[in-house]
Each structure stands twice: as C-alpha cells, then as structure tokens.
C-alpha positions in Angstrom: -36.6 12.8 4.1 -35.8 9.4 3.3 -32.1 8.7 1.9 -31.5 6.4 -0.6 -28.4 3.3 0.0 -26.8 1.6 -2.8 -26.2 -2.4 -2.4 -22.3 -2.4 -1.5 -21.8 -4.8 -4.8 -23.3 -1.6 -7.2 -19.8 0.4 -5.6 -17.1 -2.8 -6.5 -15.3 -1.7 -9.7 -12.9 -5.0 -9.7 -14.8 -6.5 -12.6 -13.6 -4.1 -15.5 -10.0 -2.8 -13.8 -7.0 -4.2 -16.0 -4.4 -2.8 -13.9 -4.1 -3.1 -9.8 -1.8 -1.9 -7.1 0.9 -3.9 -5.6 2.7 -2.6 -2.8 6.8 -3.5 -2.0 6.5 -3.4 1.8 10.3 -3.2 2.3 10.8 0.1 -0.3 7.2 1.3 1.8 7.8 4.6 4.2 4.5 4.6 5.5 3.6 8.0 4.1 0.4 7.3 3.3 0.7 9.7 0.0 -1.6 6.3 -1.6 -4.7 6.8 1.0 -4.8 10.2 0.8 -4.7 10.5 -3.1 -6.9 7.7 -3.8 -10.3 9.0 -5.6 -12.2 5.8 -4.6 -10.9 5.0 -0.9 -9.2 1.7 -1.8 -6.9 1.7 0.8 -6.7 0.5 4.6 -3.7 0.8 6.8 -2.6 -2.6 8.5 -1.8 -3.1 12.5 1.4 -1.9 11.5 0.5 1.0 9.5 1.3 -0.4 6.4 -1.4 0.6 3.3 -3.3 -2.5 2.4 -5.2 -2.3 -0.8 -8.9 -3.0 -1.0 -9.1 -4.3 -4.6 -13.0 -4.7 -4.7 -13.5 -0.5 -4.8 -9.9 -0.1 -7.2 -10.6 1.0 -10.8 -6.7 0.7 -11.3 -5.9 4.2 -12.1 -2.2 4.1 -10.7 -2.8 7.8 -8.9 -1.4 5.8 -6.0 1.6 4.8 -7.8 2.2 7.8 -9.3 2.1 9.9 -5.9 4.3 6.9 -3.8 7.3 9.1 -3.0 9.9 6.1 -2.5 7.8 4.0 -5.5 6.6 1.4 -3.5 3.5 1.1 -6.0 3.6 -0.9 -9.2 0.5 -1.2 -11.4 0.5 -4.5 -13.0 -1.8 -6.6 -15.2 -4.9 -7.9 -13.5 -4.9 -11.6 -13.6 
C-alpha cells in the first residue's frame, strides 16, 4: 500500500536542544563509540574518518559523550 514520508524539517530537533556536541579532534580515536550509540543518527564520518556531528537531527542528550572512550565529547550550551 501507499507509505506515508514526513517533510525532512518535521525530523530537525535543533530548535528545542540546549546542549550540543563538540568534538576535540586531537583527543578523537576514531572509534566511532558516538555513531553507533546515537538514538537519532546525528553523526557522519568525515574523508578522514573523523565523526562530524549533524546538529539539525541532535536533541543534545550527551549519550555520545558519555560513551566517548578517550572523552573527546563535551556537551555545551547551545548558543
């Protein structure tokens, strides 16, 4: 049967987060703990493998930061 699609503005959850992701590339292992342990997908790896956060689809919950082995993850205030 038909399937339903959402506008891809209904998904962004930017609007209400107070805290976002910031990554320290030089403490960053490349593990990729963050994109695997993100509920909402927020993160893309760059040329060099490095995560790369996709702020539009991240509701700030610091799982990423929490699960960052060598703490490459700070949450800090949304600007």
């Amino acid at each position: 049967g038909p399937v339903a699609s959402l506008p891809s503005d209904v998904l962004h959850t930017s609007s209400w987060r107070t805290l976002q992701p910031v990554i320290d590339r030089d403490r960053c292992t490349r593990c990729n703990f963050c994109w695997e342990f993100c509920p909402d997908d927020c993160f893309d790896l760059d040329a060099e493998g490095y995560p790369v956060v996709k702020l539009l689809y991240c509701k700030g919950c610091g799982i990423c930061a929490t699960e960052c082995p060598p703490h490459a993850i700070w949450m800090v205030a949304e600007t």
